[in-house]
PLY file of the C-alpha trace (Angstrom):
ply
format ascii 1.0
element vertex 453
property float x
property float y
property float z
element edge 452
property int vertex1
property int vertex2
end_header
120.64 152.73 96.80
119.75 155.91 95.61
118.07 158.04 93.38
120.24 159.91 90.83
119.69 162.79 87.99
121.51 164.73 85.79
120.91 167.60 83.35
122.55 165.89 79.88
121.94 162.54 78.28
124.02 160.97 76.57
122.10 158.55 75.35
118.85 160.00 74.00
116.32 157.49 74.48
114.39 158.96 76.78
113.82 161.97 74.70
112.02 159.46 72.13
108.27 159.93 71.53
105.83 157.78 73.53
105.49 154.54 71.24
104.01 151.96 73.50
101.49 152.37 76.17
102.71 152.85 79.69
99.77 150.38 81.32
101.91 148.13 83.73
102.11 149.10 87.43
103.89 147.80 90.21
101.84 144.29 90.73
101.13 143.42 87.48
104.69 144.10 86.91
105.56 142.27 90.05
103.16 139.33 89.15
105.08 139.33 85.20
108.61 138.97 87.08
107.08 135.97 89.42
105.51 134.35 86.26
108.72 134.99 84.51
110.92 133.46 87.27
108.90 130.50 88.63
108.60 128.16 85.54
109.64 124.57 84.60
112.98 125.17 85.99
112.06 123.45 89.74
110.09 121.26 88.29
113.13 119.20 85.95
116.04 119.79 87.98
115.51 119.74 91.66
116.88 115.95 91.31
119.74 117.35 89.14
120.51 119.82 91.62
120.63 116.87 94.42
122.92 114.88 92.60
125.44 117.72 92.96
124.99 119.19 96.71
123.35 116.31 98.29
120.13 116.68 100.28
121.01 120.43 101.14
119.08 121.56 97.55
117.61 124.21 99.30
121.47 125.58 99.76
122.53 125.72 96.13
119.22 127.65 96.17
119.72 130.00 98.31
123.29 131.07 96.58
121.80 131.03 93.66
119.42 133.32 94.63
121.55 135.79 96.50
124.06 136.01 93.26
120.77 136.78 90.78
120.58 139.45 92.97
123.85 140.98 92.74
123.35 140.96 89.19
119.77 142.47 89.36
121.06 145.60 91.24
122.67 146.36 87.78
119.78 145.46 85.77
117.74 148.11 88.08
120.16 150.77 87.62
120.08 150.35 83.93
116.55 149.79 83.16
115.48 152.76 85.63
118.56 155.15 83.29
117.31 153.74 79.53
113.82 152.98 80.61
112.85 152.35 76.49
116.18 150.87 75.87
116.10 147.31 74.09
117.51 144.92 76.51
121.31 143.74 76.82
122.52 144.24 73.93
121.71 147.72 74.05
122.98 148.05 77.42
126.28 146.97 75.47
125.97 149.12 72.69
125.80 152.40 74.75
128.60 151.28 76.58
131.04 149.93 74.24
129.95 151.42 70.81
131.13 148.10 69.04
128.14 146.37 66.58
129.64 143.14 66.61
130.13 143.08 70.40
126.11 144.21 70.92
125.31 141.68 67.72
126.96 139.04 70.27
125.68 139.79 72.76
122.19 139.97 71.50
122.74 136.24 69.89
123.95 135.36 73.49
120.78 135.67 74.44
118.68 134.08 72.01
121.07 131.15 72.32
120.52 130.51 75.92
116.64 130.72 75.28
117.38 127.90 72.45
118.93 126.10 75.33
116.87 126.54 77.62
113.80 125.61 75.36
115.68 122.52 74.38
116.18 121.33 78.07
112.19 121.67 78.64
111.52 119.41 75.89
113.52 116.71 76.80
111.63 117.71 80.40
108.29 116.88 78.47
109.61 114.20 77.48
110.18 112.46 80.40
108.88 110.82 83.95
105.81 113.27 83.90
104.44 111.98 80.34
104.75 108.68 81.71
102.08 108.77 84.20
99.97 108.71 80.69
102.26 107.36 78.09
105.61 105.47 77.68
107.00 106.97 74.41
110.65 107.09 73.52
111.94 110.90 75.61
114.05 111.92 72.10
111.07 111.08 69.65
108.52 113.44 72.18
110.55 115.70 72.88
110.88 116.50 68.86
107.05 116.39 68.47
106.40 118.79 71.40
108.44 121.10 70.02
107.52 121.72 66.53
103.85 121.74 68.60
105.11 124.82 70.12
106.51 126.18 67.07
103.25 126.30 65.67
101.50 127.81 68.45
104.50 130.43 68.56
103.63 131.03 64.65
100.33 131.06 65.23
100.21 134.55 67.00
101.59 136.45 69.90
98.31 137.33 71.39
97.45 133.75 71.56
100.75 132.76 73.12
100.19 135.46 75.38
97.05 134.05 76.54
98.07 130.43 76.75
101.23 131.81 78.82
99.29 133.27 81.53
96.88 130.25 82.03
99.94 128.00 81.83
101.52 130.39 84.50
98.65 130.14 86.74
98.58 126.13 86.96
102.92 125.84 87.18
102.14 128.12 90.61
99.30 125.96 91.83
101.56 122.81 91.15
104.42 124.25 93.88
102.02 125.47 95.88
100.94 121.75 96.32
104.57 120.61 97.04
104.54 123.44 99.65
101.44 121.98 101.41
102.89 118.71 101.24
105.72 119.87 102.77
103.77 121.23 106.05
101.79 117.79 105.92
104.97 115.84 106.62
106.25 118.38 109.15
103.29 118.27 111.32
102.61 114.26 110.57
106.31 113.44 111.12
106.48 111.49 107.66
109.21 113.02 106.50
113.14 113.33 107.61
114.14 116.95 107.87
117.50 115.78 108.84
118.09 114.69 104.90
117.40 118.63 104.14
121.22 119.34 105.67
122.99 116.27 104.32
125.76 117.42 101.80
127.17 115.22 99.28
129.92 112.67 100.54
133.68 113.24 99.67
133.22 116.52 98.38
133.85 120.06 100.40
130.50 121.71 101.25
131.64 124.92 99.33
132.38 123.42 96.26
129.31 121.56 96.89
127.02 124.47 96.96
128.70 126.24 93.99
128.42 123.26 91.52
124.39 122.71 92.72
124.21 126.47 92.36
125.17 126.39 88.50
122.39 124.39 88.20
119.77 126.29 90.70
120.38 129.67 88.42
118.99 128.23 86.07
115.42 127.82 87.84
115.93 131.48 88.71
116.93 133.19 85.02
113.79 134.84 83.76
113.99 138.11 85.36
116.31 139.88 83.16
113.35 139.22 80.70
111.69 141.92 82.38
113.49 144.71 80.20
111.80 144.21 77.64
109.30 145.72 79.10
110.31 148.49 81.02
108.85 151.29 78.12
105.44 150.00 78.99
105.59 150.50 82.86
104.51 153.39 85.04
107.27 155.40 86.51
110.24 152.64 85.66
112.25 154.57 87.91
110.50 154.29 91.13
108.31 151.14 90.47
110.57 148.67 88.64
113.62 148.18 91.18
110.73 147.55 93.60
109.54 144.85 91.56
112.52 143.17 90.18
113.62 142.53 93.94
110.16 141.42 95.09
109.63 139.31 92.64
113.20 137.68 92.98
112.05 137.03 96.66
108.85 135.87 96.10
110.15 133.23 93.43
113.10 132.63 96.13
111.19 131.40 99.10
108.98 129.93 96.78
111.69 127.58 95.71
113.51 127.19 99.14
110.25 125.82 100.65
110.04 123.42 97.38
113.52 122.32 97.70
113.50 121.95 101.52
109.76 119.61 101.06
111.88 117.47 97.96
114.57 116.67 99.92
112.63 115.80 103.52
110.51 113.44 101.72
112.62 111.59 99.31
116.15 110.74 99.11
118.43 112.41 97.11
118.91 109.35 95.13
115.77 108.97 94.12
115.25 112.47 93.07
118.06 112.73 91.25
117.41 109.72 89.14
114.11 111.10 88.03
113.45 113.76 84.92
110.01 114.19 87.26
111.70 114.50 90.44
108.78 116.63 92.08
106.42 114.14 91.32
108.27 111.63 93.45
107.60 114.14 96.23
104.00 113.67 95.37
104.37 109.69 95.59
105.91 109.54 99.00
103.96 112.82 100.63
101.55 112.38 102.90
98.83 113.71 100.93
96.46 111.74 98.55
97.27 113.68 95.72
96.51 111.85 92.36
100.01 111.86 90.33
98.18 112.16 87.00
97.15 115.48 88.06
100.45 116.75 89.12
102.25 114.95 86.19
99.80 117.04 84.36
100.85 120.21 85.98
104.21 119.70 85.30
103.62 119.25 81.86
101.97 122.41 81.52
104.63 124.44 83.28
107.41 123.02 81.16
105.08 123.45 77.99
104.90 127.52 79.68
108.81 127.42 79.73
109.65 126.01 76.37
106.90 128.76 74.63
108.37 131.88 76.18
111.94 130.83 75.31
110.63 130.07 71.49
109.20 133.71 71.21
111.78 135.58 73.22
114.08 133.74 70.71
112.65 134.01 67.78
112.32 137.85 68.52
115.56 138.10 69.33
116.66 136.95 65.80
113.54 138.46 64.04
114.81 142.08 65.46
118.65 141.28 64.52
117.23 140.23 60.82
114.99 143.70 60.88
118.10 145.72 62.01
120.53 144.47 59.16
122.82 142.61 61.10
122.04 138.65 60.22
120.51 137.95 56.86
117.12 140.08 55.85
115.23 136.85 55.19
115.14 136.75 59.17
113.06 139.58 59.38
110.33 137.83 56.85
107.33 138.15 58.45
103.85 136.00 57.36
101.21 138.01 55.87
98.28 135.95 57.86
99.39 135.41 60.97
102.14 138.67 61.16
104.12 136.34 63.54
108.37 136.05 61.91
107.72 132.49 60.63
111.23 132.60 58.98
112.70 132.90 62.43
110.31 130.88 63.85
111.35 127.81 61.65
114.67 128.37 61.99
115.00 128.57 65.75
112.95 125.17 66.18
114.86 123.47 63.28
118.11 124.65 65.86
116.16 123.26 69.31
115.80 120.15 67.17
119.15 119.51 67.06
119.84 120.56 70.90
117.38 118.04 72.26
119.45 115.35 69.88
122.28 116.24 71.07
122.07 116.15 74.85
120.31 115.61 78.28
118.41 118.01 80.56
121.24 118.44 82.32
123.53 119.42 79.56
120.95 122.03 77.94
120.72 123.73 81.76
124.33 124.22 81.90
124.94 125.67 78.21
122.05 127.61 79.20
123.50 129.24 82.06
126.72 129.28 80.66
125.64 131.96 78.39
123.40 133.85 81.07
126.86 134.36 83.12
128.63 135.74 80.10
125.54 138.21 78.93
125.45 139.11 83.20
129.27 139.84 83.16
128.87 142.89 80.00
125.57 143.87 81.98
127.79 144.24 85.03
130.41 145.80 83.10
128.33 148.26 81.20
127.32 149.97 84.76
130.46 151.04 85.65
131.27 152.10 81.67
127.96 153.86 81.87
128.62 155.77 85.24
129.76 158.63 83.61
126.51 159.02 81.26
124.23 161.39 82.61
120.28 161.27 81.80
117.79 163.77 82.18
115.67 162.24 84.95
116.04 160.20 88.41
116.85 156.73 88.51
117.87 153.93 90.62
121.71 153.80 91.38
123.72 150.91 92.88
126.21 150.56 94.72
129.12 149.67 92.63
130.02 146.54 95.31
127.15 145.05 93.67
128.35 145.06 90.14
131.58 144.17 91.65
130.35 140.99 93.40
128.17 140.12 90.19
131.23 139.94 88.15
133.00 138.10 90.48
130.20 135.81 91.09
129.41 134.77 87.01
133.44 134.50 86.72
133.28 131.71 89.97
130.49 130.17 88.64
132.03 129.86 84.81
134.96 128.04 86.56
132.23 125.36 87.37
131.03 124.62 84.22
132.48 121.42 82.52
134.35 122.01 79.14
131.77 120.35 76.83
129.45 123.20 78.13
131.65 125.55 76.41
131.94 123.01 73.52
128.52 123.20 73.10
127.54 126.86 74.02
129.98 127.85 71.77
129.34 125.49 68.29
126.18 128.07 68.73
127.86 130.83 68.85
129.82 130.11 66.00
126.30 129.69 64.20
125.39 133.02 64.61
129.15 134.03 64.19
128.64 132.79 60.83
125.32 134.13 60.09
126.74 137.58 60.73
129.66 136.95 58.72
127.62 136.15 55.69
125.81 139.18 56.33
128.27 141.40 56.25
130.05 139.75 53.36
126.76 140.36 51.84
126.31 143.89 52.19
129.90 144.95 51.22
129.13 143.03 48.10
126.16 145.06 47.15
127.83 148.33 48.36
130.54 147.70 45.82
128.12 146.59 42.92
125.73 149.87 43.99
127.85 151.95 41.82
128.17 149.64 38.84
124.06 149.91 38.82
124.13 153.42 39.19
125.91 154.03 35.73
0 1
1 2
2 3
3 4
4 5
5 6
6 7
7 8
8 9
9 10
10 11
11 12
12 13
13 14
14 15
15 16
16 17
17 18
18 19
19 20
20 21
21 22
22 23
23 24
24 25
25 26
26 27
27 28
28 29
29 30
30 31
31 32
32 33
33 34
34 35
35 36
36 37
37 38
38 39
39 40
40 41
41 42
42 43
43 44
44 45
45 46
46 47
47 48
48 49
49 50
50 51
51 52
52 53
53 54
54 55
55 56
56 57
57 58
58 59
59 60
60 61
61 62
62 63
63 64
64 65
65 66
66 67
67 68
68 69
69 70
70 71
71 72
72 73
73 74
74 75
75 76
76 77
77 78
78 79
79 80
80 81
81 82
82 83
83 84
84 85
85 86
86 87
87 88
88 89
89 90
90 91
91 92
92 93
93 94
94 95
95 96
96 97
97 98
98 99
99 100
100 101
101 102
102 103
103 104
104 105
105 106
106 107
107 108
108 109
109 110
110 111
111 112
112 113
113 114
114 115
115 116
116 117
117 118
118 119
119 120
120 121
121 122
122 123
123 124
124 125
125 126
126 127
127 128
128 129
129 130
130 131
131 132
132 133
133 134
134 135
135 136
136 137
137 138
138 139
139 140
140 141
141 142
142 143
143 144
144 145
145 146
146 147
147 148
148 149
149 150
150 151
151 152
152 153
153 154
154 155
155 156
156 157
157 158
158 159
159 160
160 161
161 162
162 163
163 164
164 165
165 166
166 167
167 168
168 169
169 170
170 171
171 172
172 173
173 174
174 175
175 176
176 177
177 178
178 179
179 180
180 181
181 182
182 183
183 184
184 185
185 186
186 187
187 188
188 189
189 190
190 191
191 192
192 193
193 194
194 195
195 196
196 197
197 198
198 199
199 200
200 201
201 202
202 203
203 204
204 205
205 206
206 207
207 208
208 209
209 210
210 211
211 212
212 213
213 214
214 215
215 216
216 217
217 218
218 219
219 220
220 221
221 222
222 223
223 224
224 225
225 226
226 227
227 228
228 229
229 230
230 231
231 232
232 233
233 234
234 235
235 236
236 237
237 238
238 239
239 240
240 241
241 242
242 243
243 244
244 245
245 246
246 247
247 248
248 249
249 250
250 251
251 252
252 253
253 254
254 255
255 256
256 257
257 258
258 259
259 260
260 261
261 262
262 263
263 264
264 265
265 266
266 267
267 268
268 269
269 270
270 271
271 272
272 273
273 274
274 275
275 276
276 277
277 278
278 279
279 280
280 281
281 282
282 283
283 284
284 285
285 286
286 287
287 288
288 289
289 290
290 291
291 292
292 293
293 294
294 295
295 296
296 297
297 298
298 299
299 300
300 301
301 302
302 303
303 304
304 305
305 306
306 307
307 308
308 309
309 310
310 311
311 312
312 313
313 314
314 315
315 316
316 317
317 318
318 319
319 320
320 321
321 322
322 323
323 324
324 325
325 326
326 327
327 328
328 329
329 330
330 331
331 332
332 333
333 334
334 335
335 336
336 337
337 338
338 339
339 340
340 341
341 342
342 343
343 344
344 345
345 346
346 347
347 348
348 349
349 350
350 351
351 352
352 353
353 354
354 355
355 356
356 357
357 358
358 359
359 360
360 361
361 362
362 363
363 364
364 365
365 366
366 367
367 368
368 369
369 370
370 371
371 372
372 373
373 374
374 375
375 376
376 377
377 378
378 379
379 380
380 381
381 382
382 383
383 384
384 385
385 386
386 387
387 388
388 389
389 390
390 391
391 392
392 393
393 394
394 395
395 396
396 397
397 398
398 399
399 400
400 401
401 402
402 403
403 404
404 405
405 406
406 407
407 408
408 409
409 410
410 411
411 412
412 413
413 414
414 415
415 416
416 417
417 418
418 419
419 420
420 421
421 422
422 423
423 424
424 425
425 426
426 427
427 428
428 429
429 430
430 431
431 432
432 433
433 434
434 435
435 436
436 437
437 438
438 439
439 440
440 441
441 442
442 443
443 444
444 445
445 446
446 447
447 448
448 449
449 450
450 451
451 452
């Protein structure tokens, strides 16, 4: 890795006026990429995750991890060379110069934060709530999240706030697996031999790749941390230092989770459970009331589903501002100033998710779409090699981009074709939206004329 500069830009974003505030340094921006990473992911699909690599979790883990790095190497170069950039799709736009491919893009993203958001409520849903209440999963899971609609509508500030208290407890609650973990080590309660058991009749490579589809999708969050790259200090020195730490903070976080899960119950067990960390709780060592970690749990999922519903609604808001889906996107509520047309409209569309399938299901579609936006990330390095900027930033290696590419290709080839099916009746939403749109616009351009006369 290495630091690189040019004379000419041709992209001009950095010569843009200061708009935002540059008041993140490198640990608060460290601590936003943990917070971003570590959510309700581990906490709904450790048990998933089992029923696909056996008790070796921790494995799919670990490969998971090591190819979200491979992909972060090119989200470091890119950040670090458009540090006010927007994201992705702009990444796309620079290199590609096609609307429609950045508008897809773009929706690529707020679909897999749909996705995602509908996962977590069927997560709500689920074994944790029942340590309080038995209530059908679908019927909850539908409640909770036109609950976090209105909290997203009722202000960013306040969502901001909740996030980071949320955050704080979701931590505490794998902290306490952790601990657990250590208690059965040194007590001899658990069976650290189950921790390297891999699935019967299956090929320990294929194994770890089909739990790994899975495990991304406890480690997605961190390409999140774009969107704030104009407000950080120095991008170009501080933010590849971040992005990395905070991948392998969140990493052995999660390897010391999985490792606990699967030496103190059996992968049968855990995969049979929505709560499947709160069965660790049940047969750890520690007296550790399981209201209180059901509680947790519920909180960190409630964390996960409210930053996909803003980064979502955003996402659509912004597309709606910019004039490429329908105008009455970009509507925003005179109160409140929160997009409440975008708003309703992406929880009317995680309404229908949750309906329509299982935890699971919702994971996969989720990551499905992740791979795709990482392959044009990828992509868009070596496309954007030959665009010089005006000051230093980080540059990869291009085996990295290489091996990403490679990596979200392998992993696509895992994904079932009803994952497709589903990711892409999504698509085909926005597809639509945009085609209205643009339908829309040549109308007017044509009937501009006739009004001028």
């Amino acid at each position: 890795m290495e630091a690189s500069g040019a004379q000419t830009g041709g992209d001009r974003s950095s010569e843009q006026p200061e708009r935002l505030k540059r008041g993140i340094g490198q640990w608060l921006l460290l601590f936003f990429i943990v917070g971003d990473i570590i959510g309700a992911g581990i906490y709904a699909l450790v048990g998933q995750v089992g029923a696909q690599v056996g008790g070796a979790i921790w494995a799919a883990f670990l490969v998971a991890l090591v190819l979200a790095i491979f992909t972060a190497f090119s989200y470091a170069e890119l950040v670090t060379k458009y540090p006010r950039a927007g994201g992705t799709a702009t990444y796309a736009h620079n290199a590609f110069k096609v609307p429609f491919v950045s508008f897809m893009v773009a929706f690529a993203v707020a679909a897999s934060s749909l996705f995602s958001a509908g996962a977590l409520s069927r997560a709500f849903g689920g074994d944790y709530l029942r340590q309080f209440v038995d209530l059908p999963t679908v019927l909850v899971s539908l409640v909770f999240i036109v609950v976090v609609g209105l909290i997203n509508f009722w202000g960013i500030s306040e969502s901001v706030r909740i996030n980071v208290a949320f955050t704080l407890i979701e931590v505490v609650g794998l902290l306490l697996i952790v601990l657990i973990g250590v208690a059965a080590l040194s007590t001899g309660s658990g069976d650290p031999g189950r921790a390297f058991e891999f699935k019967e009749g299956m090929s320990v490579p294929l194994a770890i790749l089909g739990g790994a589809v899975l495990a991304f999708y406890a480690l997605i969050g961190f390409e999140d941390s774009v969107n704030v790259a104009e407000e950080t200090q120095n991008p170009s020195r501080i933010y590849p230092r971040a992005l990395f730490g905070g991948l392998l903070v969140a990493g052995v976080i999660y390897l010391l989770v999985t490792f606990t899960a699967s030496m103190v119950v059996n992968t049968e067990t855990l995969a049979s459970s929505s709560g499947p960390l709160l069965e660790v709780v049940k047969a750890g060592p520690l007296a550790i009331p399981t209201w209180l970690f059901a509680a947790i749990a519920l909180f960190a999922v409630a964390n996960g589903a409210l930053i996909n519903m803003i980064m979502a609604s955003r996402v659509i808001y912004g597309m709606g501002d910019q004039g490429v889906m329908p105008a009455v996107f970009a509507k925003v509520h005179p109160g409140r100033r929160t997009p409440w047309v975008s708003i309703i409209f992406t929880t009317l569309i995680v309404m229908i998710l949750i309906a329509s399938g299982d935890i699971g299901a919702l994971a996969r579609a989720t990551v499905l779409l992740l791979l795709v936006v990482f392959i044009v990330v990828n992509v868009s390095v070596f496309v954007l090699r030959r665009d010089r900027v005006e000051h230093e930033h980080f540059r990869t290696p291009l085996a990295f981009p290489i091996l990403g590419i490679l990596v979200s290709l392998a992993l696509l080839t895992q994904q079932q074709w009803d994952t497709f099916l589903r990711a892409g009746s999504l698509l085909l939403v926005g597809l639509i939206l945009w085609g209205l749109n643009y339908l829309a616009k040549r109308l007017l351009d044509k009937r501009a004329p006739e009004l001028q006369e």
